[in-house]
mmJSON file of the N, C-alpha and C atoms, coordinates in Angstrom:
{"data_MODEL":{"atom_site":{
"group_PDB":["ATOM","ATOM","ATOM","ATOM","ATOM","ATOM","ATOM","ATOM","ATOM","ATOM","ATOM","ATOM","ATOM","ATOM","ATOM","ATOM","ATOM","ATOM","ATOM","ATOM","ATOM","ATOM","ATOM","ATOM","ATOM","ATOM","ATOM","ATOM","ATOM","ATOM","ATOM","ATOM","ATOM","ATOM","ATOM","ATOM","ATOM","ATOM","ATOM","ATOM","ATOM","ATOM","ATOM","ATOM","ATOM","ATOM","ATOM","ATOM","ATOM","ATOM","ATOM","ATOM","ATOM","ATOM","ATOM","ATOM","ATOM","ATOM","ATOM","ATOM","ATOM","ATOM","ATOM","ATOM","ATOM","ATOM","ATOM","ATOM","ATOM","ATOM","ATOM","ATOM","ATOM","ATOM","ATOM","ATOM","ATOM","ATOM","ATOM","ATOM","ATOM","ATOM","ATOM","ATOM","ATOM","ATOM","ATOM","ATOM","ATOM","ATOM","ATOM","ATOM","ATOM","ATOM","ATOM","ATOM","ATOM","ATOM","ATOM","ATOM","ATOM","ATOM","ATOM","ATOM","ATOM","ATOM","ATOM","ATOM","ATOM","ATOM","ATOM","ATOM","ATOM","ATOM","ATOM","ATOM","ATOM","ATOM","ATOM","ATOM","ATOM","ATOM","ATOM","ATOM","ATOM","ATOM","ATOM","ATOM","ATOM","ATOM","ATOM","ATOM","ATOM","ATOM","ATOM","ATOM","ATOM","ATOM","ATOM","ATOM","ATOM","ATOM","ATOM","ATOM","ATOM","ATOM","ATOM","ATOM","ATOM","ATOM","ATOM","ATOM","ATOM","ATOM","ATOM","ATOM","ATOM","ATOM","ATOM","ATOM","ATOM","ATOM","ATOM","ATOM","ATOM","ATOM","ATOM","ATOM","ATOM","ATOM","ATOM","ATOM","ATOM","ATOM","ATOM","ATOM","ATOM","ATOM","ATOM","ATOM","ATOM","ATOM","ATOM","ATOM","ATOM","ATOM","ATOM","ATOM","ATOM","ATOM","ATOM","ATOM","ATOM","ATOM","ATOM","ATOM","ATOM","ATOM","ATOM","ATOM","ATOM","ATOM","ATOM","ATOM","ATOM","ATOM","ATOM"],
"id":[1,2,3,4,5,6,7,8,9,10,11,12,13,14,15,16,17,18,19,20,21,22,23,24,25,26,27,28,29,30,31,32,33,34,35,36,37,38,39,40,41,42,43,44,45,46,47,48,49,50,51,52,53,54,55,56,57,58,59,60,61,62,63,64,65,66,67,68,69,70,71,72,73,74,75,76,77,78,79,80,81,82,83,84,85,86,87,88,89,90,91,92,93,94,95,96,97,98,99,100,101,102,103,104,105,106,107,108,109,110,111,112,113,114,115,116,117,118,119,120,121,122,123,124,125,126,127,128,129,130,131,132,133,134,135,136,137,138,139,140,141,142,143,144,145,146,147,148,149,150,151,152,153,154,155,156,157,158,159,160,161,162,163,164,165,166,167,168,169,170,171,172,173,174,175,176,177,178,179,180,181,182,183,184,185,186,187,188,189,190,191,192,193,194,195,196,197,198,199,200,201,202,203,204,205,206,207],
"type_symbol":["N","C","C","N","C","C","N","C","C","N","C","C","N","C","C","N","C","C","N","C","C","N","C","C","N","C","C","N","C","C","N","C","C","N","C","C","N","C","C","N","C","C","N","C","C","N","C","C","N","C","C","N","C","C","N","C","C","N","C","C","N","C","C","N","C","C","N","C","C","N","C","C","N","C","C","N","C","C","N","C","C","N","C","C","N","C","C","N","C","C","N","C","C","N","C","C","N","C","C","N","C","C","N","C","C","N","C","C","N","C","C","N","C","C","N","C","C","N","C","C","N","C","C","N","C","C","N","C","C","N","C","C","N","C","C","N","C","C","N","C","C","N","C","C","N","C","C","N","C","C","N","C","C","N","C","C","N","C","C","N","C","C","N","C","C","N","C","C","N","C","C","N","C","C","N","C","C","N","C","C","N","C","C","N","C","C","N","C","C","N","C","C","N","C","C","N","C","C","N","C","C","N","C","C","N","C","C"],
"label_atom_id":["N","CA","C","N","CA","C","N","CA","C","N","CA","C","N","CA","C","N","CA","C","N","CA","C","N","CA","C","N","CA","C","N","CA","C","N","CA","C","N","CA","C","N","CA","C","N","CA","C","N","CA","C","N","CA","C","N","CA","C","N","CA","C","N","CA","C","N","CA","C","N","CA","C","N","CA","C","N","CA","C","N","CA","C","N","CA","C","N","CA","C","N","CA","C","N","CA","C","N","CA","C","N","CA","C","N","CA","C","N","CA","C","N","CA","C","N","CA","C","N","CA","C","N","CA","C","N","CA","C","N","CA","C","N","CA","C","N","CA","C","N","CA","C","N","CA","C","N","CA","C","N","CA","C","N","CA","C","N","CA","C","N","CA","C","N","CA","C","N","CA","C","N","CA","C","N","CA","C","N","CA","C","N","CA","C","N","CA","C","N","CA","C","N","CA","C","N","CA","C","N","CA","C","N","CA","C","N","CA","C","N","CA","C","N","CA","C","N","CA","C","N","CA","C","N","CA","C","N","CA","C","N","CA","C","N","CA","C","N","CA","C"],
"label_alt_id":[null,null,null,null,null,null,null,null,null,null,null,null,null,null,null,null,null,null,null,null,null,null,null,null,null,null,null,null,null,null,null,null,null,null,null,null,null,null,null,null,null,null,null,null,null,null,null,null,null,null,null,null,null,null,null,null,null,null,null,null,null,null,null,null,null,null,null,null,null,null,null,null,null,null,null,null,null,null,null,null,null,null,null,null,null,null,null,null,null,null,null,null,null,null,null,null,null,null,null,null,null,null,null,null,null,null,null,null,null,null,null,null,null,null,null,null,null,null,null,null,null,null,null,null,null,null,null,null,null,null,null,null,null,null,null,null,null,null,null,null,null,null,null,null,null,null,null,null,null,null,null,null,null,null,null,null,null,null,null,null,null,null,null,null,null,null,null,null,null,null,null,null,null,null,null,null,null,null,null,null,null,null,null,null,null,null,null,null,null,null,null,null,null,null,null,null,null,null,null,null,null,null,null,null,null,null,null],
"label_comp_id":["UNK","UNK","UNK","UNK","UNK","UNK","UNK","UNK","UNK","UNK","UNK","UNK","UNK","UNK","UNK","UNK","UNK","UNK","UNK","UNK","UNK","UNK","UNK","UNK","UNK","UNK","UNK","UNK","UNK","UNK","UNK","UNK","UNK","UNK","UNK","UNK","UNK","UNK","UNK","UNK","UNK","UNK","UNK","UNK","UNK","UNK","UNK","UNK","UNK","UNK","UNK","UNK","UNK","UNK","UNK","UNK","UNK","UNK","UNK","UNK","UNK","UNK","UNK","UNK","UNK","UNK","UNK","UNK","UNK","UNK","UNK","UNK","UNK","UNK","UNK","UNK","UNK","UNK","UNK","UNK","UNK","UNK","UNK","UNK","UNK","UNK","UNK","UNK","UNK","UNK","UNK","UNK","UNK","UNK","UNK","UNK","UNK","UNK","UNK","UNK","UNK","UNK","UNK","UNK","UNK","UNK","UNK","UNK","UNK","UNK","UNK","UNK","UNK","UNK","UNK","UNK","UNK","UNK","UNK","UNK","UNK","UNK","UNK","UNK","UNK","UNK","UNK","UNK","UNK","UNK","UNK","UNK","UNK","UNK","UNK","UNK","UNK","UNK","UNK","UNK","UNK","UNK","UNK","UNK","UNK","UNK","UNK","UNK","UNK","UNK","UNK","UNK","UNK","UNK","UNK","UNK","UNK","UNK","UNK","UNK","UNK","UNK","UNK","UNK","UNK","UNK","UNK","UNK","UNK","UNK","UNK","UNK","UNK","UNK","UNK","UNK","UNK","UNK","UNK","UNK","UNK","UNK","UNK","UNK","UNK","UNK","UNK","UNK","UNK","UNK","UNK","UNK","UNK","UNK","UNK","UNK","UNK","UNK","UNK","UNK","UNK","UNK","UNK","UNK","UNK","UNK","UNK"],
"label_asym_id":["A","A","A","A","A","A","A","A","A","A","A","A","A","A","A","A","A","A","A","A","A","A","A","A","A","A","A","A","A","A","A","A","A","A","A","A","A","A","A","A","A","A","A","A","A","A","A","A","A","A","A","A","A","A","A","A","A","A","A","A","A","A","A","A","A","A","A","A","A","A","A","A","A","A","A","A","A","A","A","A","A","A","A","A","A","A","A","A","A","A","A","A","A","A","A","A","A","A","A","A","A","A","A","A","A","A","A","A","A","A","A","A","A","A","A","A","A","A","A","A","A","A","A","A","A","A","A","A","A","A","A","A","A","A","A","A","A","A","A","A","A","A","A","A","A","A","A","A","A","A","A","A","A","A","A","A","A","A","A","A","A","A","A","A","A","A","A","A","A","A","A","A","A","A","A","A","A","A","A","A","A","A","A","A","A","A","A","A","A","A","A","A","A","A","A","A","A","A","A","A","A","A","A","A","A","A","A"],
"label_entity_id":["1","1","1","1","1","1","1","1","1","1","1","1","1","1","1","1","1","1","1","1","1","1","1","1","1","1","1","1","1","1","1","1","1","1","1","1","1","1","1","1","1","1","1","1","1","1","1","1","1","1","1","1","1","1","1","1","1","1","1","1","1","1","1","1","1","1","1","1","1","1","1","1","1","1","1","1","1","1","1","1","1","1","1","1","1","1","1","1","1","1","1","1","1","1","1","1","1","1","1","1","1","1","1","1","1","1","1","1","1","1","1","1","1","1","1","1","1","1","1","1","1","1","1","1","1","1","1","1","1","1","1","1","1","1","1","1","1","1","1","1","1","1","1","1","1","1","1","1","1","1","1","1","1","1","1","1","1","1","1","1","1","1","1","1","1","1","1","1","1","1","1","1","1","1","1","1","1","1","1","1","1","1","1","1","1","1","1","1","1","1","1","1","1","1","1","1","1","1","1","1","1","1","1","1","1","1","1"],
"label_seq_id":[1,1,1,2,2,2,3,3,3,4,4,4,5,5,5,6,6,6,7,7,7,8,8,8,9,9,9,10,10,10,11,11,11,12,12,12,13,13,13,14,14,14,15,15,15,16,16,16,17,17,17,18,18,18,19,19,19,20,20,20,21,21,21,22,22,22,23,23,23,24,24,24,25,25,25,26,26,26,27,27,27,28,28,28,29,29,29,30,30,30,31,31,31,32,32,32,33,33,33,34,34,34,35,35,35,36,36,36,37,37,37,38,38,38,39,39,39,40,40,40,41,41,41,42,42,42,43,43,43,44,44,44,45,45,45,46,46,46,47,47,47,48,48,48,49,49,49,50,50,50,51,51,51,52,52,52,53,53,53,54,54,54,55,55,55,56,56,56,57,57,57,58,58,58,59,59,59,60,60,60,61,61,61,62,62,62,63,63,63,64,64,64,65,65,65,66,66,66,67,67,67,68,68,68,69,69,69],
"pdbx_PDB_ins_code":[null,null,null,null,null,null,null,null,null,null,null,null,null,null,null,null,null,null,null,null,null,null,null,null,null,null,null,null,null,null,null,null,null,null,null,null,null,null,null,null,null,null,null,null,null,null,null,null,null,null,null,null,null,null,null,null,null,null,null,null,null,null,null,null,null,null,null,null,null,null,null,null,null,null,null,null,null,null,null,null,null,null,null,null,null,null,null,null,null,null,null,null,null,null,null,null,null,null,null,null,null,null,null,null,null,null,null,null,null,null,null,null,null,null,null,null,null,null,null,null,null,null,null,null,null,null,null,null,null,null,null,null,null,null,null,null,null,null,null,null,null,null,null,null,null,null,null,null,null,null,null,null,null,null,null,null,null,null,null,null,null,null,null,null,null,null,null,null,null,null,null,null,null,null,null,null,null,null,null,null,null,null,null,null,null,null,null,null,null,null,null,null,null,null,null,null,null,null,null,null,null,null,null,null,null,null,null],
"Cartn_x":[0.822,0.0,0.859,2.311,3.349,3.439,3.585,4.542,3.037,2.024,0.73,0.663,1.01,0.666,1.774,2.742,4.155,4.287,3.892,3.45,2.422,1.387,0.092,0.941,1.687,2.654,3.141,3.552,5.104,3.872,2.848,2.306,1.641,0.939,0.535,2.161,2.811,3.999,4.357,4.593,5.45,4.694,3.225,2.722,2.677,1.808,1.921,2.6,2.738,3.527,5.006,5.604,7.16,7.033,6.628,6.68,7.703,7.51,8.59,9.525,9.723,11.542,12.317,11.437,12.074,12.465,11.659,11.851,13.381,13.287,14.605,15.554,15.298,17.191,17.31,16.075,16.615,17.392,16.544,17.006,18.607,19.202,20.347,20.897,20.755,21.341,21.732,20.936,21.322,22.2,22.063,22.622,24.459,24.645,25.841,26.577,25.908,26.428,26.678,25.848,26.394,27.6,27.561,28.568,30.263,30.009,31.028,31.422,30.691,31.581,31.376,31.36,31.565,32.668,33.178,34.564,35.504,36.251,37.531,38.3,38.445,38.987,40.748,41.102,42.622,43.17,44.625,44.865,46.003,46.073,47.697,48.825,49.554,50.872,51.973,52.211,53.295,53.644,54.704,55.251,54.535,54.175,53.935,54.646,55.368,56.746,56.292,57.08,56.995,57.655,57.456,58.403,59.854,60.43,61.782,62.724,62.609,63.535,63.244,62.154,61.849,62.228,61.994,62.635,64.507,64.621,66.161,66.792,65.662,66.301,65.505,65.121,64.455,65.928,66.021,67.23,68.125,68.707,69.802,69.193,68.352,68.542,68.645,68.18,68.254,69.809,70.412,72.048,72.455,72.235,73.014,72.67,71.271,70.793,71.694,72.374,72.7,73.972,74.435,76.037,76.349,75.513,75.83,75.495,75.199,74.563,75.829],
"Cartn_y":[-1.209,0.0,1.263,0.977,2.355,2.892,1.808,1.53,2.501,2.139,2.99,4.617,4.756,6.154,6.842,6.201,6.945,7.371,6.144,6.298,7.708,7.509,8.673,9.802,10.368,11.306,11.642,10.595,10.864,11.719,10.792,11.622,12.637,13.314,14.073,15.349,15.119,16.181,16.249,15.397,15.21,15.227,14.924,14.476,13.217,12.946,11.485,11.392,13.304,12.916,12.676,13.027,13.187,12.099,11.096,9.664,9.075,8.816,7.981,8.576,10.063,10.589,10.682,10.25,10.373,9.021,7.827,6.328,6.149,6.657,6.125,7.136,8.41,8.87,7.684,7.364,6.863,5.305,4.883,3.257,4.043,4.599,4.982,5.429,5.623,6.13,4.954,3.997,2.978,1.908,2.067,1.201,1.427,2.965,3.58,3.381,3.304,2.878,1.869,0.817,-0.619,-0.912,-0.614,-0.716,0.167,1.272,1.832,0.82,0.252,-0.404,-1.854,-2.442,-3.752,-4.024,-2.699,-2.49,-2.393,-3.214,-2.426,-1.11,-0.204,1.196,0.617,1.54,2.158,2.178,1.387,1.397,2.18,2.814,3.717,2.855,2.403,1.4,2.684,3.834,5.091,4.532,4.974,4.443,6.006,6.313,8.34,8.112,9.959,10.253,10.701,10.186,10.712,11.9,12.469,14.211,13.59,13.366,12.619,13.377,14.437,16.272,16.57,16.376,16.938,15.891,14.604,13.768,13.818,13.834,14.304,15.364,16.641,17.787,17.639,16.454,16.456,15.932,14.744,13.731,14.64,15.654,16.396,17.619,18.112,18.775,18.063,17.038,15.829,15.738,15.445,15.408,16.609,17.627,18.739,19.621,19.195,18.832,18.567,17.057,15.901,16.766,17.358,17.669,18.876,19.653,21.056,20.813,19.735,19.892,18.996],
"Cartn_z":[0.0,0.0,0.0,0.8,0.806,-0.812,-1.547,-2.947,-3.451,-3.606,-4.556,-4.105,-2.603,-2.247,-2.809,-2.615,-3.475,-4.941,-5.795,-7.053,-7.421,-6.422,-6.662,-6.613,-5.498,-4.856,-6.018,-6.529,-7.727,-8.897,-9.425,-10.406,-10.65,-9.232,-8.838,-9.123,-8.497,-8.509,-9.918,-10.649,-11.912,-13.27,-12.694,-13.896,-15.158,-15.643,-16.108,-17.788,-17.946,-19.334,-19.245,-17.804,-17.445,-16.748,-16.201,-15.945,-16.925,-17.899,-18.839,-18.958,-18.996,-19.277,-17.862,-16.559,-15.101,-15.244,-15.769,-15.478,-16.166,-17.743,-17.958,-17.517,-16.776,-16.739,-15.192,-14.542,-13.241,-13.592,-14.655,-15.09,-15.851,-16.244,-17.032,-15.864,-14.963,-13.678,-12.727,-12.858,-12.026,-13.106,-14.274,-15.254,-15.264,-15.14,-15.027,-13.799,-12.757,-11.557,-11.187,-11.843,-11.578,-12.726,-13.902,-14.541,-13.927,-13.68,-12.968,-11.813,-10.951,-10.018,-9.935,-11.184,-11.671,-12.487,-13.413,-14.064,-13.037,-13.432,-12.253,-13.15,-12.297,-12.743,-12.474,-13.453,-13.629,-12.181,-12.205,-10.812,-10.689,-10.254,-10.621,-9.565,-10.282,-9.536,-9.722,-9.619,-9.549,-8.229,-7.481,-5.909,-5.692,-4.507,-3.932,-3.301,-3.756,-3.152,-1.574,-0.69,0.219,0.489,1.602,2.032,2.276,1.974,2.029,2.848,1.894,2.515,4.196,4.567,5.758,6.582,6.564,7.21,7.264,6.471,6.409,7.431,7.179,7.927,9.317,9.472,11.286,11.96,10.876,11.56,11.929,10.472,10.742,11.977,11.976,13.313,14.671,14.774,15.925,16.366,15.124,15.371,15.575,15.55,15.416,16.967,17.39,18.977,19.906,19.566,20.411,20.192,19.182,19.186,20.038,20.059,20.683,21.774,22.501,24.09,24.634],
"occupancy":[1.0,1.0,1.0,1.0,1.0,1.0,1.0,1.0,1.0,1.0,1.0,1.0,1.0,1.0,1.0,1.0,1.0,1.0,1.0,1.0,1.0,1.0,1.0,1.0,1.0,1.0,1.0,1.0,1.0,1.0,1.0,1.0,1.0,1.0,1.0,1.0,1.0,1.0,1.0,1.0,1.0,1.0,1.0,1.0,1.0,1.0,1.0,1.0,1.0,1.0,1.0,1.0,1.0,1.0,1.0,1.0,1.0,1.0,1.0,1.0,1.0,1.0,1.0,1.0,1.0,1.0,1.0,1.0,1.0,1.0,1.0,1.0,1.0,1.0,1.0,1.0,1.0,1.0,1.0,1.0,1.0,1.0,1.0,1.0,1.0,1.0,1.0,1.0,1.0,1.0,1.0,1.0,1.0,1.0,1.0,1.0,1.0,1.0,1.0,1.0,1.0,1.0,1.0,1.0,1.0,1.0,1.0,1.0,1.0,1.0,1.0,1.0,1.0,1.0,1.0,1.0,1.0,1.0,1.0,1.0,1.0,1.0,1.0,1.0,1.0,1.0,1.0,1.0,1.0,1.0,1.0,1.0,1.0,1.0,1.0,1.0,1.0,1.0,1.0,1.0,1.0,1.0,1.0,1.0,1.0,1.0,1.0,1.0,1.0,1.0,1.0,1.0,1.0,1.0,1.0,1.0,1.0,1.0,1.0,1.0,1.0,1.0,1.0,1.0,1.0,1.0,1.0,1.0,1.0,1.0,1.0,1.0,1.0,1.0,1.0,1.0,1.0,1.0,1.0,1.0,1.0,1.0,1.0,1.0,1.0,1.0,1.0,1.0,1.0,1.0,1.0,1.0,1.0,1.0,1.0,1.0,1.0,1.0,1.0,1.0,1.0,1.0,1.0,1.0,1.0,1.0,1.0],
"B_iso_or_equiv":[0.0,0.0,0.0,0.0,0.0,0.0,0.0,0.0,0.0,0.0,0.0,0.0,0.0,0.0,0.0,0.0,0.0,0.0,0.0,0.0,0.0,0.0,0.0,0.0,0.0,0.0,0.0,0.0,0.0,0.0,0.0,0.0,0.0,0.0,0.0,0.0,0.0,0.0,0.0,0.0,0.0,0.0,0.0,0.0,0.0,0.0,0.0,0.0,0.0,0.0,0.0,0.0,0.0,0.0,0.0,0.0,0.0,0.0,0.0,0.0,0.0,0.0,0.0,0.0,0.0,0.0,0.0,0.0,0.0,0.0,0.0,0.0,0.0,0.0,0.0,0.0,0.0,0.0,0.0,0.0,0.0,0.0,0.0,0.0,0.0,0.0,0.0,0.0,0.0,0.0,0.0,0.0,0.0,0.0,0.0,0.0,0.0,0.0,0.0,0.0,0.0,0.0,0.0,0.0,0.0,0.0,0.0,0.0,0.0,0.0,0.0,0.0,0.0,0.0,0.0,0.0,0.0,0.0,0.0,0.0,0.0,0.0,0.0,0.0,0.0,0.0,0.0,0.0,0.0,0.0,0.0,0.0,0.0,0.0,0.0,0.0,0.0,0.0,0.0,0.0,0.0,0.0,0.0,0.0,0.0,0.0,0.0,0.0,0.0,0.0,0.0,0.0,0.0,0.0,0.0,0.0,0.0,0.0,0.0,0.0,0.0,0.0,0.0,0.0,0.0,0.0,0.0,0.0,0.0,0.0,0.0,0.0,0.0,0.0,0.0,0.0,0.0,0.0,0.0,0.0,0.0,0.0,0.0,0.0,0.0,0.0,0.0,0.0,0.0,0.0,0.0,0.0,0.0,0.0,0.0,0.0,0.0,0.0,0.0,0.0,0.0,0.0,0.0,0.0,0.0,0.0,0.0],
"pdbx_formal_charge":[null,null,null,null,null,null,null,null,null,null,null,null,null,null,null,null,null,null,null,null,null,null,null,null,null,null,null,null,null,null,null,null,null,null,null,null,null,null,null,null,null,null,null,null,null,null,null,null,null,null,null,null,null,null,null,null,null,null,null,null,null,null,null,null,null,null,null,null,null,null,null,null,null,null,null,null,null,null,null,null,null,null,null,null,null,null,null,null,null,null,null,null,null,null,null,null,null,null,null,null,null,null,null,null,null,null,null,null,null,null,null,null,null,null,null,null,null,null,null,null,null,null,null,null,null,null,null,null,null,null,null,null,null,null,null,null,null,null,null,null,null,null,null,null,null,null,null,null,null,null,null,null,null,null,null,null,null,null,null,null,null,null,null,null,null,null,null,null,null,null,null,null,null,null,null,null,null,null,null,null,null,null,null,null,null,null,null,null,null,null,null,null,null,null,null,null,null,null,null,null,null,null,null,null,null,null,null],
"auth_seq_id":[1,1,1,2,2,2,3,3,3,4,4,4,5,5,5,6,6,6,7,7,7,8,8,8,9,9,9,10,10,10,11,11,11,12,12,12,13,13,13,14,14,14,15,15,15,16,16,16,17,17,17,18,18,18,19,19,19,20,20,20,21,21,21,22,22,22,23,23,23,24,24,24,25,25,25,26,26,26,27,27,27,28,28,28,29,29,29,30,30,30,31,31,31,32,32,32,33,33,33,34,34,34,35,35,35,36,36,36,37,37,37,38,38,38,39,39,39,40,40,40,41,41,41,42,42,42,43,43,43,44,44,44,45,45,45,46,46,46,47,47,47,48,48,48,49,49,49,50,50,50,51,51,51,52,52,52,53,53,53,54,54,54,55,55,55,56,56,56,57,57,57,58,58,58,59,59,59,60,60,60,61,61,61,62,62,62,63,63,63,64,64,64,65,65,65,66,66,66,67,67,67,68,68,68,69,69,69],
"auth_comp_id":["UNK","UNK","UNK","UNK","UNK","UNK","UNK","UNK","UNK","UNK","UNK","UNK","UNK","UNK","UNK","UNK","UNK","UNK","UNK","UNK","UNK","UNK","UNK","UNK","UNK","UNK","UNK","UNK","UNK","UNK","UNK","UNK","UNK","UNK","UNK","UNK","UNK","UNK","UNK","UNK","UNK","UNK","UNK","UNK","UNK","UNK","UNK","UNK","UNK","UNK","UNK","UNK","UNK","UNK","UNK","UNK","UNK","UNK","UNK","UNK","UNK","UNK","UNK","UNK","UNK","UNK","UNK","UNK","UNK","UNK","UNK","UNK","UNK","UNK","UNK","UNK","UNK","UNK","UNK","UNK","UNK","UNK","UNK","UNK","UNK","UNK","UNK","UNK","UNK","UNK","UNK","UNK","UNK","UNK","UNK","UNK","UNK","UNK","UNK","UNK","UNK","UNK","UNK","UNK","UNK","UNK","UNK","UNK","UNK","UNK","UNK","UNK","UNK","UNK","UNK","UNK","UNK","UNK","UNK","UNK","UNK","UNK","UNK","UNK","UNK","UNK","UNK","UNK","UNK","UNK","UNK","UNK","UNK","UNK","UNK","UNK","UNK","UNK","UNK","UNK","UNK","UNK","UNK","UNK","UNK","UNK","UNK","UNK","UNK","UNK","UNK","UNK","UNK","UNK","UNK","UNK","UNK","UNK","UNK","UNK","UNK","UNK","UNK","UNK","UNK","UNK","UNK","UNK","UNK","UNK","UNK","UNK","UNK","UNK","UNK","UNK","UNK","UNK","UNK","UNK","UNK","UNK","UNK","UNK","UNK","UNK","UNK","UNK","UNK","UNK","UNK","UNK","UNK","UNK","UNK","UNK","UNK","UNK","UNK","UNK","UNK","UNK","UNK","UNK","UNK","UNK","UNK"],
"auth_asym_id":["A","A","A","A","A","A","A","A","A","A","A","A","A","A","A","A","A","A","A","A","A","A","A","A","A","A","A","A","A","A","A","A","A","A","A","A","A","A","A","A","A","A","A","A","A","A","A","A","A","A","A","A","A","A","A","A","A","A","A","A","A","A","A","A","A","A","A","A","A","A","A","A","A","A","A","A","A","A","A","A","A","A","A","A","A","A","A","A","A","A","A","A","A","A","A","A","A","A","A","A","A","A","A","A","A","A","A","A","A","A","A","A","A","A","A","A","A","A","A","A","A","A","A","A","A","A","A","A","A","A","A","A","A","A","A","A","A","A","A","A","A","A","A","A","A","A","A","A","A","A","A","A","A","A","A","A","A","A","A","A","A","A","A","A","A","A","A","A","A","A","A","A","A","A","A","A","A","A","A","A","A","A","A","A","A","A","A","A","A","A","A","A","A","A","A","A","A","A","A","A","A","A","A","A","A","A","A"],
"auth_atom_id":["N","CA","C","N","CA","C","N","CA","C","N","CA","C","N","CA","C","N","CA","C","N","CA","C","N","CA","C","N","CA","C","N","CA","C","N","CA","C","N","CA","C","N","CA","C","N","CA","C","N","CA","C","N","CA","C","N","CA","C","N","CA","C","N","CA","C","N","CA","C","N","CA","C","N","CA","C","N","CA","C","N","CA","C","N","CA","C","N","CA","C","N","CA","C","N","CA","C","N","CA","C","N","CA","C","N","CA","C","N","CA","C","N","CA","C","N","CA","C","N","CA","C","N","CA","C","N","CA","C","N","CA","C","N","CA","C","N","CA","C","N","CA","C","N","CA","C","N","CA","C","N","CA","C","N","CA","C","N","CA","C","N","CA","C","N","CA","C","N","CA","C","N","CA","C","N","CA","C","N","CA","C","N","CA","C","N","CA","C","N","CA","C","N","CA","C","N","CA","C","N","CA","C","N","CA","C","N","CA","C","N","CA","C","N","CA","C","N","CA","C","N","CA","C","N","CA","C","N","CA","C","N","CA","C","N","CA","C","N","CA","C"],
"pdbx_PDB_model_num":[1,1,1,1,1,1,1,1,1,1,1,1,1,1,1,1,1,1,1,1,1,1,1,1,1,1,1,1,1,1,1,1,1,1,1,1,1,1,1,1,1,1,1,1,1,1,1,1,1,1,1,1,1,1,1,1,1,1,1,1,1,1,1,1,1,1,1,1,1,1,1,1,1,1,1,1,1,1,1,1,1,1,1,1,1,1,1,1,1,1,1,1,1,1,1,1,1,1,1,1,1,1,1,1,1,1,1,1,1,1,1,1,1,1,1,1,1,1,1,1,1,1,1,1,1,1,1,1,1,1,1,1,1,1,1,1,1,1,1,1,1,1,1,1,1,1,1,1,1,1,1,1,1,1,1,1,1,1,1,1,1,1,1,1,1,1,1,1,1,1,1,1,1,1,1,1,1,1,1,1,1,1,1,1,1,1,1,1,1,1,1,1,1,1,1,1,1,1,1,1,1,1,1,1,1,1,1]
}}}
């Protein structure tokens, strides 16, 4: 009984000539989405650079800490 009052709702708001151009963008909407995450996407295998530099200049201030004290 939810499913009919909703329907009424829907055509009442939308009207019964825009019924068929709402049905298929929603069916092309769900068609695209299941295809999107049924493909497996592009995997990027690049290594990411880490901050390399800043680690460097922690160490070196660490030592340079330990030396002056």
């Amino acid at each position: 009984t939810e499913l009919i009052i909703i329907l009424v709702i829907i055509v009442i708001l939308f009207g019964a000539r825009r019924l068929p151009e709402i049905g298929r963008g929603v069916g092309e909407a769900i068609k695209n989405f299941k295809k999107s995450t049924s493909e497996p996407s592009e995997i990027d295998v690049t290594p990411e650079k880490k901050n390399e530099g800043s680690e460097e200049n922690a160490a070196r201030v660490d030592s340079d800490r330990e030396s002056k004290s």
